[in-house]
N, C-alpha and C positions, 0 to 999 in steps of 0.2 A: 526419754531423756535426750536432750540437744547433746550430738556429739561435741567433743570436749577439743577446743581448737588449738590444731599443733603451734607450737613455736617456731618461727620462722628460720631456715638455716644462718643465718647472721648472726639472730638472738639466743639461739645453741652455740655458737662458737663467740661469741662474747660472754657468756656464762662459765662456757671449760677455761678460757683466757684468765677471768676472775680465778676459777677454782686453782688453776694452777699457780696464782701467784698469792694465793691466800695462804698458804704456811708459811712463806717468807714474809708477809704483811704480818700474821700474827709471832712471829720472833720479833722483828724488828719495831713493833707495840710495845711488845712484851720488855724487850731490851732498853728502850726508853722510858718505860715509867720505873722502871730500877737504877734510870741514871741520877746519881742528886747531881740536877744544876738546876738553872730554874726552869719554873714550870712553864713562863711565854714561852721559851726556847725548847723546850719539851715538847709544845704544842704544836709552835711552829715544825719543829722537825719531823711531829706525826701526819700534819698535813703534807709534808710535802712527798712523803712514803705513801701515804694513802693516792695522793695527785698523780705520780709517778704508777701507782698500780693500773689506775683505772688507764692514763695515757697507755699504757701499755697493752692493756687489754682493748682501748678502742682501738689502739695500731695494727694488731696483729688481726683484727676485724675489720676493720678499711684495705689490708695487704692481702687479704684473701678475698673480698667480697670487690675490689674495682675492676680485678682480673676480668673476673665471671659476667661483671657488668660490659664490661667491655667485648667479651665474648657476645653475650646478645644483641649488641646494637651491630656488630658485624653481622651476623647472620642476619638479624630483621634486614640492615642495609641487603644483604644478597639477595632476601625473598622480595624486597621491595624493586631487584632490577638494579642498584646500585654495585658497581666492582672496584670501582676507587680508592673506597677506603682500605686503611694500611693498620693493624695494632705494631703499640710499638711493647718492647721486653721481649718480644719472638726470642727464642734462644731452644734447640734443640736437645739441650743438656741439662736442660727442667721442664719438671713434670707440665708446668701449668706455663713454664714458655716454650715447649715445643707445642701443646692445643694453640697457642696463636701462631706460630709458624705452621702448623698446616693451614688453620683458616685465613690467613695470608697468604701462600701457596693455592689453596682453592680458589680465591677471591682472584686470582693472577690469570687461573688457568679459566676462570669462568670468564674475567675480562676480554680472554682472548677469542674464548669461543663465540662472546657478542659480537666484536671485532669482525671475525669471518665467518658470522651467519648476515651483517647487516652489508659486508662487503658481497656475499653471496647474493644477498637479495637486490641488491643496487643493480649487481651484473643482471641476474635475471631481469629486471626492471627494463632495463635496458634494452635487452634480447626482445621481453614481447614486444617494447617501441617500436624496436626495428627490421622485425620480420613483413613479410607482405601477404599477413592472413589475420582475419579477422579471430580474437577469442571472448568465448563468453565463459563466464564459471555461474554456474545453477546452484541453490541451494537446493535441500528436499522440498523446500514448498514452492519449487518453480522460481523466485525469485531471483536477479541479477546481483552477482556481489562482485563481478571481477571482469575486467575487460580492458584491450589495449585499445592504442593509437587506433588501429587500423576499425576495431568494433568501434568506436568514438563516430569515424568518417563515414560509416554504412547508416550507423542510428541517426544521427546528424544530432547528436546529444551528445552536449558533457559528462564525463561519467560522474560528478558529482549528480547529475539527473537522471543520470540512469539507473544508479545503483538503487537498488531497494524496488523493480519497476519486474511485475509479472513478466514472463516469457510470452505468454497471451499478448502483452498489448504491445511486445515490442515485435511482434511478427515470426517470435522464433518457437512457439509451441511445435511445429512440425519436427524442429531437430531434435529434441529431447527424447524421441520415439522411434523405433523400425532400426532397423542393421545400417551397419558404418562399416567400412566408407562406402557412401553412394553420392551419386548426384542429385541435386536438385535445383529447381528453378525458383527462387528469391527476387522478390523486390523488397530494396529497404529506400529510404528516403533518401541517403545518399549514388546508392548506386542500383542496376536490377539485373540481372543474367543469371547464369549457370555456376552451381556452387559447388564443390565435392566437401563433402558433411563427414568430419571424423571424431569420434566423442568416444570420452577417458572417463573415467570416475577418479577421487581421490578425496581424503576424510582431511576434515579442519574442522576444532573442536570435537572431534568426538563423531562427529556426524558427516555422513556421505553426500558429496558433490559432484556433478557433474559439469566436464570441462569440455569446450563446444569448440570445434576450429574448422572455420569456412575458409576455403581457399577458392580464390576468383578464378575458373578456368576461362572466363569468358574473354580477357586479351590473350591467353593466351593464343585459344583456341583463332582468335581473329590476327594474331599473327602469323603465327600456320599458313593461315585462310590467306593473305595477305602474300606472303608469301611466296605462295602456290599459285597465286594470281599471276602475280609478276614474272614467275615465271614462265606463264602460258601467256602472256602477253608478249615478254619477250620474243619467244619462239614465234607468234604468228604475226607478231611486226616483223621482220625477219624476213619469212617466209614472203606474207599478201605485199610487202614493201618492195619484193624485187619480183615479182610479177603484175604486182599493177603498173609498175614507172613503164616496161615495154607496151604494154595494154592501151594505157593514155598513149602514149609513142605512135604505134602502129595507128591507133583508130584517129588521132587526128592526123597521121599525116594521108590515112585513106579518104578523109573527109575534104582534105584539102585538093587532091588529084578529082574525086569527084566533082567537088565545088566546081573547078573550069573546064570541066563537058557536064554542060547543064543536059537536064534529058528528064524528061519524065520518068522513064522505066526507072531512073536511080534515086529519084525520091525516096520511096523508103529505105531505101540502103543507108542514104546519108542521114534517115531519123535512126535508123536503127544504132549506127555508127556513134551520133550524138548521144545517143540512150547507154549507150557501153562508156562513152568517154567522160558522163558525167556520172554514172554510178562507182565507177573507178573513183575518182575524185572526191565521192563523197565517203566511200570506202576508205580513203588513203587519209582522210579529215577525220575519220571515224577511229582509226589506228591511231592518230595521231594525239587525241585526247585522249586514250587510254593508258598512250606511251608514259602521258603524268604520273601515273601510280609510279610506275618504276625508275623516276629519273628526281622525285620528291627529292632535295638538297636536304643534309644536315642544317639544323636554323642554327642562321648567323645571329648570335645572341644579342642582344643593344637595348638600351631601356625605352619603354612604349608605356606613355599616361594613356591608363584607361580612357578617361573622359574626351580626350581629344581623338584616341582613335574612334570610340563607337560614333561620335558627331560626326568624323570624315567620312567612315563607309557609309552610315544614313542618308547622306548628303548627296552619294551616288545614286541614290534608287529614284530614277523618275515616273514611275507607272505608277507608286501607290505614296502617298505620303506617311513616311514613317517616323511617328511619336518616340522620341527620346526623353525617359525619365531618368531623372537626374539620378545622380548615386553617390556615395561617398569615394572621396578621393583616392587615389592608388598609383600605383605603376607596379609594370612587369618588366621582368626579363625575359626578353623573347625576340623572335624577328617578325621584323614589323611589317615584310612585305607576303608573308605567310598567311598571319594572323588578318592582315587587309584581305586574302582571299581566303580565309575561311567564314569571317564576318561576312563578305559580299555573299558569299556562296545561301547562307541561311538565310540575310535578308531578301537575297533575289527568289529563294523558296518561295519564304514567306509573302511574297508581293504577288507571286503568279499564282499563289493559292488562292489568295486573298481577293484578286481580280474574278475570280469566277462569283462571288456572289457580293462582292462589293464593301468588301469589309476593313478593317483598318490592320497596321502592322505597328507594333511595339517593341523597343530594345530598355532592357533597363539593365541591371546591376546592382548586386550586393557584396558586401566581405562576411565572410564567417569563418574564424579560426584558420585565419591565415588560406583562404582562397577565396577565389571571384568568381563571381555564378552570374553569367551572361544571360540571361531567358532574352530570347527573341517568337514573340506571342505573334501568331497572325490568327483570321476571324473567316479562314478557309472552312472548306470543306470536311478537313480533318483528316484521319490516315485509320484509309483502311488496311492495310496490311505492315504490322509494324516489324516485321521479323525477316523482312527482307530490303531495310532503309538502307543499308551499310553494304550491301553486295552489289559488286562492280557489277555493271551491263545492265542490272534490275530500275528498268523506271516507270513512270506513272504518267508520264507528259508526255506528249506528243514530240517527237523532237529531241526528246531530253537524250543524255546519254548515258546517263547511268553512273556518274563518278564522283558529281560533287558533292554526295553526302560520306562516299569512302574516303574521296581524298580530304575531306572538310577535317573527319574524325582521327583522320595519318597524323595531318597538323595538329590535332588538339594532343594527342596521344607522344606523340615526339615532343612537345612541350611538357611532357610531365601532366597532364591532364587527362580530360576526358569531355566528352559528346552524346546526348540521351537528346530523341523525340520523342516527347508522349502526348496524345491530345489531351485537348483540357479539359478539369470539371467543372459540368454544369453549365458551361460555356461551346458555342461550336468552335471549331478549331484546335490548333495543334501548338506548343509550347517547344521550343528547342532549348536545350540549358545546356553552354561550355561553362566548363571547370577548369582554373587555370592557378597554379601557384602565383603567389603575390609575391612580388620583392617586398614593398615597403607599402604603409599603409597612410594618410593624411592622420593627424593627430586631432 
């Protein structure tokens, strides 16, 4: 047998509505067919008892059932995320208007808890912007679902590209694995050095995540370095500075006393003399380009178009002719006579590299999310040893001194920047790329 289907609660309470007013329906029938007048009037007056019942029975059906209706679309409103809406009849001194005074009260108090979880989240938002450490959030299946500012400038990816994107292909499957905090050594397309690795877990949806946070020790660690330099350079400028000035002193004024008693027997005295007076000098020339690291000025800021500065430094190099591809518009805030000697500094690399096997040199430029990436390509020989570019006194040239890749990368780094060589692929030679915040960008 098909179970027998209930009557709906409206259609019960418009039935007992009916039942209770049908004894007074049937008196007041009753009462008029024993009135003698006429019988239109008779009729009329039972319709209107009859009209009057039923009104009354759908009233007290409609005053029970809009309440309850109105109950539901509030709640569905709440489960749907809505807290705006307001019932009106609230009254805590009835049964059925205190239920909408508290679901009014809850809909107040849930509004408010939206209020300071999305103010909560805004903050957070904020925070991971502006810390200076990169985060990634892992799903179980390795996947990226969460990353700042700072993860953005290392992947060189949008995080609308990023997200959804295996840990494998974005170079980070090593961190999801082995004990935290440690170190490790990282290249990402934005940046490559030394990273300390510290990973959290934490559940969303139901399911466990992990949360990934690279902190860059490598400026720091080359400030230290930097640092420690300057110091020891201090001390032995210093120091070689007030014993070579007497050394040069004495050796040419003995050069000089021998000069007028010519004599053979004092020939070598006065080469020897010569060989002391000029290694002093070249000594004293040697202090003196190192003294750069520690007397570097805070840059005087003033705005500098790209395009016209990389044309002017090019424009200096006469030993190799240096290709300038064109790029889109810009300008910096920066100083400009800095910036002029860190540009020389790369292109005159690249030109003396370049000279050994006869190859060409290149400057070009690009914008990406508000920075400017200088690549200065030469078709050298290429760098065999890349872990010592940046350490004063360390050089590869003949001659060279050791400084103008430190002090190149002082400059880019006092700008809010950065300085990477890496050789190129597939190609011989070595690629240089400065990083530079942009003011403004050509439209």
């Amino acid at each position: 047998m098909r179970p027998r289907r209930r009557l709906s609660r409206e259609t019960r309470l418009f039935l007992v509505a009916l039942a209770g007013g049908a004894p007074a329906l049937t008196i007041a029938l009753v009462a008029l067919s024993r009135w003698h007048t006429d019988e239109v009037l008779r009729a009329t007056l039972g319709g209107v008892v009859i009209a009057i019942w039923l009104g009354c029975a759908f009233g007290v059906r409609g005053r029970h059932s809009r309440p309850l209706q109105t109950l539901s679309n509030l709640l569905g409103a709440l489960r749907e995320g809505d807290t705006s809406l307001r019932a009106r009849g609230a009254d805590p001194n009835d049964s059925l208007g205190l239920a909408l005074w508290e679901i009014n009260a809850l809909a107040a108090q849930l509004q408010k808890g939206r209020y300071d979880a999305l103010e909560a989240v805004s903050l957070l938002r904020q925070v991971l912007e502006s810390i200076d450490v990169a985060l990634f959030a892992f799903d179980p299946e390795q996947r990226l679902r969460l990353v700042n500012r700072g993860a953005e400038e290392l992947l060189q990816l949008a995080s609308e590209r990023a997200i959804g994107r295996e840990a494998q292909s974005l170079g980070l499957a090593e961190t999801l694995t082995g004990e935290t905090p440690r170190l490790l050594e990282l290249q990402f397309p934005g940046r490559a050095g030394r990273w300390e690795l510290r990973r959290g877990t934490f559940r969303q949806d139901g399911k466990p995540h992990q949360l990934i946070v690279l902190s860059d020790l490598s400026r720091a660690l080359r400030e230290e370095e930097r640092l420690a330099w300057l110091r020891l350079i201090r001390v032995l400028s210093h120091e070689i500075n007030n014993s070579l000035a007497p050394i040069q002193s004495i050796a040419g004024s003995l050069r000089e006393r021998i000069g007028r008693v010519a004599s053979a027997e004092d020939a070598d005295l006065r080469e020897g003399l010569e060989i002391v007076q000029t290694r002093a000098q070249a000594l004293a020339r040697f202090m003196h380009a190192y003294a750069q690291l520690a007397r570097l000025p805070v840059p005087a800021a003033g705005h500098v178009e790209v395009g016209e500065w990389i044309h002017r430094v090019a424009a200096l190099e006469t030993r190799r002719p240096v290709e300038v591809r064109e790029g889109p518009g810009a300008r910096l805030r920066a100083d400009s006579d800095q910036l002029d000697q860190l540009l020389i500094n790369l292109v005159r690399n690249a030109a003396e590299a370049s000279l050994e096997t006869g190859g060409r040199v290149a400057v070009s430029w690009s914008l990406r999310d508000g920075w400017l990436e200088v690549a200065v390509e030469d078709e050298g020989p290429g760098l065999a040893d890349t872990e010592n570019l940046f350490v004063p006194y360390f050089t590869t040239k003949p001659g060279g001194s050791g400084i103008g890749l430190a002090l190149s990368r002082q400059i880019a780094e006092a700008h809010g920047g950065g300085l990477t060589l890496v050789n190129r692929e597939r190609v011989r030679g070595c690629v240089a790329r400065l990083r530079l915040p942009v003011e403004s960008a050509a439209g």
